[in-house]
C-alpha positions as CSV (number, residue, x, y, z in Angstrom):
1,X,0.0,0.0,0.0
2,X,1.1,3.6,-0.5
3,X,-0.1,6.7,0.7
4,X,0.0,9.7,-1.3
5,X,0.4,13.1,-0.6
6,X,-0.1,16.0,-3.4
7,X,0.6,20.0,-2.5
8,X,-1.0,23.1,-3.8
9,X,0.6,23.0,-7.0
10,X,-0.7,19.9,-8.1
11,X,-3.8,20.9,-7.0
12,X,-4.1,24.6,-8.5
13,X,-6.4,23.4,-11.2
14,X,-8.7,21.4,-13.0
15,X,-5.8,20.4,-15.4
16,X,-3.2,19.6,-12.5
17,X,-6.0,17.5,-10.6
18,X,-6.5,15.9,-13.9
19,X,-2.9,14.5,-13.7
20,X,-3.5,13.7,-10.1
21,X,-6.0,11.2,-10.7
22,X,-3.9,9.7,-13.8
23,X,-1.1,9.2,-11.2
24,X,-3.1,7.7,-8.8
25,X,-5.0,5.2,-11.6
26,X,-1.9,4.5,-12.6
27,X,-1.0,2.2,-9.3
28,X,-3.0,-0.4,-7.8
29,X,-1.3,0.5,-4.8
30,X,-2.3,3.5,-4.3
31,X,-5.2,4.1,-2.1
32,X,-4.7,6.7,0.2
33,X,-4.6,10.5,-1.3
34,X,-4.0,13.1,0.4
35,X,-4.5,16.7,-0.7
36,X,-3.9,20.2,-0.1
37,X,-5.7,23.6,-0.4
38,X,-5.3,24.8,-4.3
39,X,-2.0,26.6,-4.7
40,X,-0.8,29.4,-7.1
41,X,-1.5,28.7,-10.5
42,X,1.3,31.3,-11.8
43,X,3.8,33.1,-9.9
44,X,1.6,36.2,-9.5
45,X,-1.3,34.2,-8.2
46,X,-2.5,33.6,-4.5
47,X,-2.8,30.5,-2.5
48,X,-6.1,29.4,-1.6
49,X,-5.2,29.7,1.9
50,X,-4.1,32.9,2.1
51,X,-7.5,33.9,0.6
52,X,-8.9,31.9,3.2
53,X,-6.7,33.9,5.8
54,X,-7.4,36.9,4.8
55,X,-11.2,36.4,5.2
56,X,-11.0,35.0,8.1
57,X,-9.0,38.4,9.2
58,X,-11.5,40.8,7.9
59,X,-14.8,38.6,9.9
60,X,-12.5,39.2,12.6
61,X,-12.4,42.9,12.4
62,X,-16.0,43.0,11.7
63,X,-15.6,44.0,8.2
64,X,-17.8,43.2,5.2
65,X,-16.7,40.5,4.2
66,X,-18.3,39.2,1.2
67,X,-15.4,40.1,-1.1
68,X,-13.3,38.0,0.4
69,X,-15.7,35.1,0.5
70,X,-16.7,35.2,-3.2
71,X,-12.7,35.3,-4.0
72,X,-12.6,32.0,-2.8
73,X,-15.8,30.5,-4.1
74,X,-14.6,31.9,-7.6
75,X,-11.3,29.6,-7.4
76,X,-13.4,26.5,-6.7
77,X,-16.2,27.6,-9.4
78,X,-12.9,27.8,-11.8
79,X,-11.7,24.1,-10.8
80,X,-16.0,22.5,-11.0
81,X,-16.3,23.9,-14.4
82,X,-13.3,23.0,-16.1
83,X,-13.6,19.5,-14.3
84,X,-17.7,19.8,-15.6
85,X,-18.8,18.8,-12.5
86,X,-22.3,19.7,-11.0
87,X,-22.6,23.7,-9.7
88,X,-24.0,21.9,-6.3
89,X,-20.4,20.9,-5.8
90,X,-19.6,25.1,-5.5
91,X,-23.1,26.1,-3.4
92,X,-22.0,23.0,-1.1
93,X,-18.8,24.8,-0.5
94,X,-20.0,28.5,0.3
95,X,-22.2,27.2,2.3
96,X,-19.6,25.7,4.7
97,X,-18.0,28.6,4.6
98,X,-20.9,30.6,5.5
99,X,-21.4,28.3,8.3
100,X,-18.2,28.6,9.7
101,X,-18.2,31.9,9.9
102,X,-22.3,32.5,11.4
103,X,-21.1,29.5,13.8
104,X,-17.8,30.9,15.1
105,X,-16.4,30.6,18.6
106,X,-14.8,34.0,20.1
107,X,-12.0,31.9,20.4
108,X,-9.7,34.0,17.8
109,X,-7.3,31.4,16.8
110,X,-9.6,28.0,16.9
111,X,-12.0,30.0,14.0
112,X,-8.6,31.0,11.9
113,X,-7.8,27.6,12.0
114,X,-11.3,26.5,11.0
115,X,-11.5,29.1,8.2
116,X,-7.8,27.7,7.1
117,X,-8.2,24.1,7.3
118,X,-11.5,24.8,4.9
119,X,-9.4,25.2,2.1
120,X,-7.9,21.3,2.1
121,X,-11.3,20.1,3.6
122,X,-13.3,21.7,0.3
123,X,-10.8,21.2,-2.1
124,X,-10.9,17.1,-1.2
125,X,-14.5,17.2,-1.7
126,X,-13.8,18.6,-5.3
127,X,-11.1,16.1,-5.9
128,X,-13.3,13.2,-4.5
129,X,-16.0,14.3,-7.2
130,X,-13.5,14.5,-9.6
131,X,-12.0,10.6,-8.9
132,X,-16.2,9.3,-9.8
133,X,-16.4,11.2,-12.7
134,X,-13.3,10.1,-14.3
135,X,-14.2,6.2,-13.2
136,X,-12.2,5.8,-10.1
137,X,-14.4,4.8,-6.8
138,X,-13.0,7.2,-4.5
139,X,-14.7,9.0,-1.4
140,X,-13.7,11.7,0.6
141,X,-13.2,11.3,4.4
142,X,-12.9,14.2,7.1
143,X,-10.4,13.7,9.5
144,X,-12.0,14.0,12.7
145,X,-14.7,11.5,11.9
146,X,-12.1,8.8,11.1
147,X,-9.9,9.3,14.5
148,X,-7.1,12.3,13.3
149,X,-7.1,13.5,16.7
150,X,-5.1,16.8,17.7
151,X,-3.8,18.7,20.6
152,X,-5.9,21.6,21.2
153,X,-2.3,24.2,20.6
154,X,-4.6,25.9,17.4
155,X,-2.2,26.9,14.5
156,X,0.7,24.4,15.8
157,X,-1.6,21.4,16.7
158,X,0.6,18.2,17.2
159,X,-1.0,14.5,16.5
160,X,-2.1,12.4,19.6
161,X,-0.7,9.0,20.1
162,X,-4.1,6.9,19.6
163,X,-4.9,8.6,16.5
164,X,-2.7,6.3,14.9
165,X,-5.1,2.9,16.3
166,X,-8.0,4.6,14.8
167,X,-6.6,5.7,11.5
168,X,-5.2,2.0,10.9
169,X,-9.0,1.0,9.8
170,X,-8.6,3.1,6.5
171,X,-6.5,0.2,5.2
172,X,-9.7,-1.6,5.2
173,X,-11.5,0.5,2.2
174,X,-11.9,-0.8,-0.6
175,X,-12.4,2.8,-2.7
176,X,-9.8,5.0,-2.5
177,X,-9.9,7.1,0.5
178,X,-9.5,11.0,-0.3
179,X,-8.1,12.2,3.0
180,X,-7.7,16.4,3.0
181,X,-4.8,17.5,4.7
182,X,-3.5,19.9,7.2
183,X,-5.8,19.4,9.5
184,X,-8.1,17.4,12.2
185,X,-10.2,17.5,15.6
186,X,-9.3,18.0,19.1
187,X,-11.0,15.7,21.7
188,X,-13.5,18.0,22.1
189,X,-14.9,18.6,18.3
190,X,-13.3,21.7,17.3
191,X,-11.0,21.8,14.4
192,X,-7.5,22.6,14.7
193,X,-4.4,22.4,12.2
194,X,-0.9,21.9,12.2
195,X,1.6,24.1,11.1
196,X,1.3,25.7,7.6
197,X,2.6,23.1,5.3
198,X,1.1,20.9,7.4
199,X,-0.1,18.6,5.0
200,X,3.0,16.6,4.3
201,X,2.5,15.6,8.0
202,X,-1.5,14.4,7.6
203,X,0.8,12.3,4.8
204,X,3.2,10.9,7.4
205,X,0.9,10.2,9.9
206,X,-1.3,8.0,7.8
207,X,1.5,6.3,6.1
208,X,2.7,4.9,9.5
209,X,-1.1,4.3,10.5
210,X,-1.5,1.9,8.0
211,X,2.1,0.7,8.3
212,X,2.5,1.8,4.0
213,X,4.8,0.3,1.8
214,X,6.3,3.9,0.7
215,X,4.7,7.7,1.4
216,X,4.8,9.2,-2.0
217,X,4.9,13.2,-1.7
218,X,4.3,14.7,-5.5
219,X,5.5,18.7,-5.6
220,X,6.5,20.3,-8.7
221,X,10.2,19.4,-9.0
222,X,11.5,16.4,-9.8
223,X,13.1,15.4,-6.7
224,X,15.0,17.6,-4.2
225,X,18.3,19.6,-5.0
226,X,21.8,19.4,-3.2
227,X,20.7,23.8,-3.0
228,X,17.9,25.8,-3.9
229,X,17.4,25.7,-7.8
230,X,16.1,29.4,-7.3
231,X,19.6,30.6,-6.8
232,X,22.1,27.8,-8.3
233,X,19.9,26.5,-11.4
234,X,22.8,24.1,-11.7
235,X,22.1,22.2,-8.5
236,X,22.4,18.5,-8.4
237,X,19.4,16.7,-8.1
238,X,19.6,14.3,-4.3
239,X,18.7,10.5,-5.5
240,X,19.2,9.4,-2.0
241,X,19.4,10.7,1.5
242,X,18.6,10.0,5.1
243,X,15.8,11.2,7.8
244,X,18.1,13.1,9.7
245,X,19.3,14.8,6.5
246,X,16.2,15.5,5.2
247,X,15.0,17.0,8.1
248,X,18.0,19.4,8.9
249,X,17.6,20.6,5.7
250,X,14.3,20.9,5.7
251,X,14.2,23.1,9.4
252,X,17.1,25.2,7.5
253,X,15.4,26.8,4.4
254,X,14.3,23.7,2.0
255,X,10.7,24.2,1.2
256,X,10.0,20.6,-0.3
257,X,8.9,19.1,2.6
258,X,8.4,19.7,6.2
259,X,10.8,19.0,8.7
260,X,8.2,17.4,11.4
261,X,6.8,15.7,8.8
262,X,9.7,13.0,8.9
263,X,8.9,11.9,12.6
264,X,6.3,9.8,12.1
265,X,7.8,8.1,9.1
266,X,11.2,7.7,11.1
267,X,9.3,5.7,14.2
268,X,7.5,3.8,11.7
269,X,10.6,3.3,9.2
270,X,8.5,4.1,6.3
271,X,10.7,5.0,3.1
272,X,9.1,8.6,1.5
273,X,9.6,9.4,-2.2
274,X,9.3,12.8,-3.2
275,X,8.1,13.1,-6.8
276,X,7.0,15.4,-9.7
277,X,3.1,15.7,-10.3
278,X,4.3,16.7,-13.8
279,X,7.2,14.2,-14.7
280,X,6.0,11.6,-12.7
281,X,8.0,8.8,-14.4
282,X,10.8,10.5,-13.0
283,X,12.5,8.9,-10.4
284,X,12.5,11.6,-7.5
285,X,14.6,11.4,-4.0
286,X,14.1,8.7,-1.9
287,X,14.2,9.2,2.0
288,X,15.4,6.5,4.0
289,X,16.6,5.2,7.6
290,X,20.5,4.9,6.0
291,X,22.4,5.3,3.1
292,X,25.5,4.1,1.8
293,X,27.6,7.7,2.1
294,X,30.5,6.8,-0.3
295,X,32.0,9.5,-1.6
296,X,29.2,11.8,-0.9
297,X,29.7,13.7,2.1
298,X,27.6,16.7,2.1
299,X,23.9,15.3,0.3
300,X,22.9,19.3,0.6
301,X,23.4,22.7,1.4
302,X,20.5,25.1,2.4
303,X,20.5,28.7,3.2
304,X,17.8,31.1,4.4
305,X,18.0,34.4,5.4
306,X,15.6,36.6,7.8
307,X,18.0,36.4,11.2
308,X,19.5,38.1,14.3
309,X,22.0,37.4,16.7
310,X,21.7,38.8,20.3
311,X,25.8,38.7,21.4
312,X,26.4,38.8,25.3
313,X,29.9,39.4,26.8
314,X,30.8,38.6,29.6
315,X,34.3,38.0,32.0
316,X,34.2,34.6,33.9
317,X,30.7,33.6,32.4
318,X,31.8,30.2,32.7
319,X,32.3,30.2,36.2
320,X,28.3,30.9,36.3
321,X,26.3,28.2,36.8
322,X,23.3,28.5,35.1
323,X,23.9,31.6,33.0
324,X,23.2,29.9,29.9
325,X,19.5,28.5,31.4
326,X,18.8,32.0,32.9
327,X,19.8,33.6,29.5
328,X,17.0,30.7,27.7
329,X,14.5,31.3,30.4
330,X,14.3,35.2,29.2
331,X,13.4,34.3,26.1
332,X,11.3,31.5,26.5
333,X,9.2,33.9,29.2
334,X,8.7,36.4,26.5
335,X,7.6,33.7,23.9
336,X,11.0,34.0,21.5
337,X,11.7,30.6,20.3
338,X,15.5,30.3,19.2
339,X,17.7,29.0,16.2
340,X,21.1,28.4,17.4
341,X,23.3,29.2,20.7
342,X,26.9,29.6,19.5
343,X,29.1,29.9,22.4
344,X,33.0,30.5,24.0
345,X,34.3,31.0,27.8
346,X,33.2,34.3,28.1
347,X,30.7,35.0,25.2
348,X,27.3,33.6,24.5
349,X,25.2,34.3,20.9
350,X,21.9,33.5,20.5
351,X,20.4,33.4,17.1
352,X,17.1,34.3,15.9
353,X,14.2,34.8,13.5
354,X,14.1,38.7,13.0
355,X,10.3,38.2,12.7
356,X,10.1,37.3,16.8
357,X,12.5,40.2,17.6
358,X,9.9,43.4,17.4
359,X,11.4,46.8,18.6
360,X,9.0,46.1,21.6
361,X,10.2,42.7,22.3
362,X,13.9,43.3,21.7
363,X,13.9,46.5,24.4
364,X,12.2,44.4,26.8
365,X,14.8,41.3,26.5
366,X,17.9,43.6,26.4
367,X,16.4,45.4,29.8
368,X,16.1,42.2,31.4
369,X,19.7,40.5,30.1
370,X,21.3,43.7,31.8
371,X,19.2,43.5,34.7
372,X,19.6,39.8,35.5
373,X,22.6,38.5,34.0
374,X,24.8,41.6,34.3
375,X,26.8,40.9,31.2
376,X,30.2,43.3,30.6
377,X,28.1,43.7,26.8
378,X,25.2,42.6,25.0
379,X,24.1,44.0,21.0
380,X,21.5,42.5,18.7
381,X,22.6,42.5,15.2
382,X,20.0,42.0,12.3
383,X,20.6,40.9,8.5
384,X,22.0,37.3,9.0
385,X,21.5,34.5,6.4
386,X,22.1,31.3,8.1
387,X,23.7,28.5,5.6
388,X,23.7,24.7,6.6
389,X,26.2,22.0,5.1
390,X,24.2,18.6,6.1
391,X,25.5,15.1,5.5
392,X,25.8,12.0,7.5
393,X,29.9,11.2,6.0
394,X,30.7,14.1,7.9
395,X,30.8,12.3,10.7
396,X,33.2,10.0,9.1
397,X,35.1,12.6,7.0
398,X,38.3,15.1,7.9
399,X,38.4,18.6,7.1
400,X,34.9,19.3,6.0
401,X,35.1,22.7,8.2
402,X,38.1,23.6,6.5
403,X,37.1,22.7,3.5
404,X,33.9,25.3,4.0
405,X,35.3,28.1,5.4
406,X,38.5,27.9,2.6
407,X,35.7,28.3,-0.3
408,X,33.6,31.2,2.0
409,X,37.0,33.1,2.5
410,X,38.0,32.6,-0.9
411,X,35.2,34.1,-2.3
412,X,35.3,37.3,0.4
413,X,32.4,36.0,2.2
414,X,32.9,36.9,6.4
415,X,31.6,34.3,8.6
416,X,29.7,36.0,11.2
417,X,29.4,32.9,13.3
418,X,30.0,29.0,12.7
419,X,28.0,26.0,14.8
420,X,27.9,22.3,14.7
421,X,25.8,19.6,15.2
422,X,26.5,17.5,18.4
423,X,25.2,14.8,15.9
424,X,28.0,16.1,13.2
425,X,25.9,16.1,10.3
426,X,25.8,19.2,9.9
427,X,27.4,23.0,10.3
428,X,25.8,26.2,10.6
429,X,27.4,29.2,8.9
430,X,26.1,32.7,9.7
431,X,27.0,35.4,7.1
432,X,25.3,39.0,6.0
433,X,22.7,38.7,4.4
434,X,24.5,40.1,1.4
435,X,26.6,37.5,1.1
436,X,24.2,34.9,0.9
437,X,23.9,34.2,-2.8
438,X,27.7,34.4,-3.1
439,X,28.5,31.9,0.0
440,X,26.1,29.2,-1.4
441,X,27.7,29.1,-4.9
442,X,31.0,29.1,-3.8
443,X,30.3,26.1,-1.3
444,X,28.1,24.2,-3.7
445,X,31.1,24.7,-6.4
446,X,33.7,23.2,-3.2
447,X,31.2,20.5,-2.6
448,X,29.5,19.5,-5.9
449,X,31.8,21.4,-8.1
């Protein structure tokens, strides 16, 4: 059996569902589908959910809404006709989302996550439709009736443990199950989703549920690149990697897939095979437990920019005990999640996502460092890109810092900070933002040449 997983872009329109559902007939094995909201159909376009989003915002605000709404029911009008499937399939649809919004809670964040989690839910019904028309018995299933059961943390919901008894059953169907993604039910009813891109994970979790043969995730690229094809069109496409790798590339800027999404296939030891809805007779990039390293030390580098580093000084800081807690405890009691913690005897850096540092936020945490922890110095500096060499032959291999930071200093680039793994598959290089283009060719032309 194989569960398969398809993202907005292969579900943007009636032609790319089209190809779906060839994929999926294509394989016996194939039974469970899992798919997202409709994404961009062109560059310029907008995601379903962000349409979604920004309705949900304006009901919020008490606007007039109905803009927004129709915006929405027009993309899914677009996707029934060109499919020709009945106009009840669209009224269906605004009518849920009426409902959702006349039946809201005042809880804020549970109806954005209702409002979001529409866009998958809708857009399976649509697909389901789609599968009968064409000849393939499929039905759609919502997640919450068959057992995907979620903590109540709306926006950044995380699977319970006995969802995975209850989804097992699914194996059982003998039509193809069309599962919508990104979201499910808390234990009290109310729906909540995971984080955006969330959908890979509603793949992962059913693939281990039913104890699948393979997780097939189709995208629109042909498998996943040693570096973003965006900024080195020359990248060499990844045939193989590992879990681990997979995911510390993914947490570091890769946007295939996402990073939490590997857990459940890791406990379950379920291979995933990322594919092209486009070219799927292309082979894609496999994801396993191990693979044989070889001569390929670094499978990837990945690079992403949007950071800040708060740098503390500080004379016999290793003689504290607990400095480095206290310093974490700041943060965490102001609600700033952190990157990386780079540190020497008497120097501690911190690295974050300039997006949780606001003017507000970063007076208050530099008030309180000087207050409590007394440091000799402490400055925030903005504009980092943070790059990532990931590879399980590191561990095996001499010199691959050396080798890094010869091609970054060759080619002019500063290295603000460097950090690695306790697991040694990977290092973290933090340069200006600047540099970042520059410091990713000249380490993908060290490593991959």
């Amino acid at each position: 059996m194989k569960v398969v997983k398809f993202g907005g872009s292969s579900v943007a329109s009636a032609e790319q569902i089209l190809k779906m559902i060839d994929i999926v007939a294509s394989d016996a094995d194939r039974r469970i589908v899992v798919v997202s909201a409709p994404g961009k159909r062109h560059s310029d376009d907008t995601k379903v959910t962000d349409l979604l989003i920004a309705l949900a915002n304006t009901v919020l605000e008490g606007g007039d809404y109905e803009t927004d709404l129709q915006q929405v029911v027009s993309r899914y009008a677009e996707i029934q006709q060109d499919l020709e499937l009945s106009e009840s399939v669209v009224a269906t649809i605004e009518a849920d989302l009426r409902g959702r919004i006349e039946n809201r809670t005042t809880n804020a964040l549970q109806f954005m996550d209702a409002m979001k989690a529409s866009g998958e839910d809708n857009n399976a019904k649509v697909i389901a439709a789609a599968f009968n028309k064409k000849g393939c018995p499929a039905k759609y299933v919502n997640p919450g009736e068959v057992g995907m059961l979620l903590s109540d943390e709306f926006g950044n919901a995380e699977v319970l443990p006995e969802s995975f008894d209850q989804l097992a059953e699914l194996k059982a169907s003998s039509e193809i199950i069309i599962f919508p993604g990104f979201f499910g039910s808390t234990k009290t009813g109310e729906v909540a989703t995971f984080p955006r891109g969330g959908s890979d994970i509603t793949g992962a979790i059913l693939a281990a549920a039913v104890k699948a043969d393979v997780y097939e995730n189709f995208t629109d690229v042909d498998s996943v690149y040693a570096m973003d094809p965006r900024l080195v069109p020359t990248a060499p496409a990844i045939e193989r990697m590992t879990y681990r790798e997979m995911r510390e590339l993914s947490y570091a800027g890769f946007g295939v897939f996402h990073e939490e999404a590997i857990i459940p296939a890791v406990h379950a030891h379920i291979p995933i095979c990322i594919k092209n809805t486009n070219r799927p007779q292309a082979p894609g990039t496999l994801v396993t437990l191990t693979r044989e390293v070889g001569d390929q030390v670094v499978v990837g580098i990945a690079s992403s920019d949007g950071f800040c580093s708060i740098s503390i000084d500080k004379y016999m800081m290793n003689r504290e005990i607990g400095f480095g807690r206290r310093l974490l405890q700041i943060l965490e009691e102001e609600g700033i999640s952190y990157e990386h913690t780079p540190s020497g005897i008497d120097s501690i850096s911190v690295i974050l996502k300039s997006s949780e540092l606001c003017t507000q936020k970063e007076s208050v945490i530099l008030e309180r460092i000087k207050a409590e922890l007394t440091p000799d110095s402490v400055e925030v500096e903005y504009g980092l890109a943070l790059l990532m060499l990931v590879g399980e032959g590191m561990h095996f291999a001499l010199g691959n810092a050396a080798q890094a930071t010869r091609a970054l200093g060759d080619a002019g680039v500063n290295i603000e900070m460097i950090n690695m793994g306790a697991s040694e598959t990977s290092i973290m290089f933090a340069v200006k933002e600047t540099d970042r283009k520059k410091a990713i060719h000249a380490l993908g032309e060290s490593y991959f040449g």
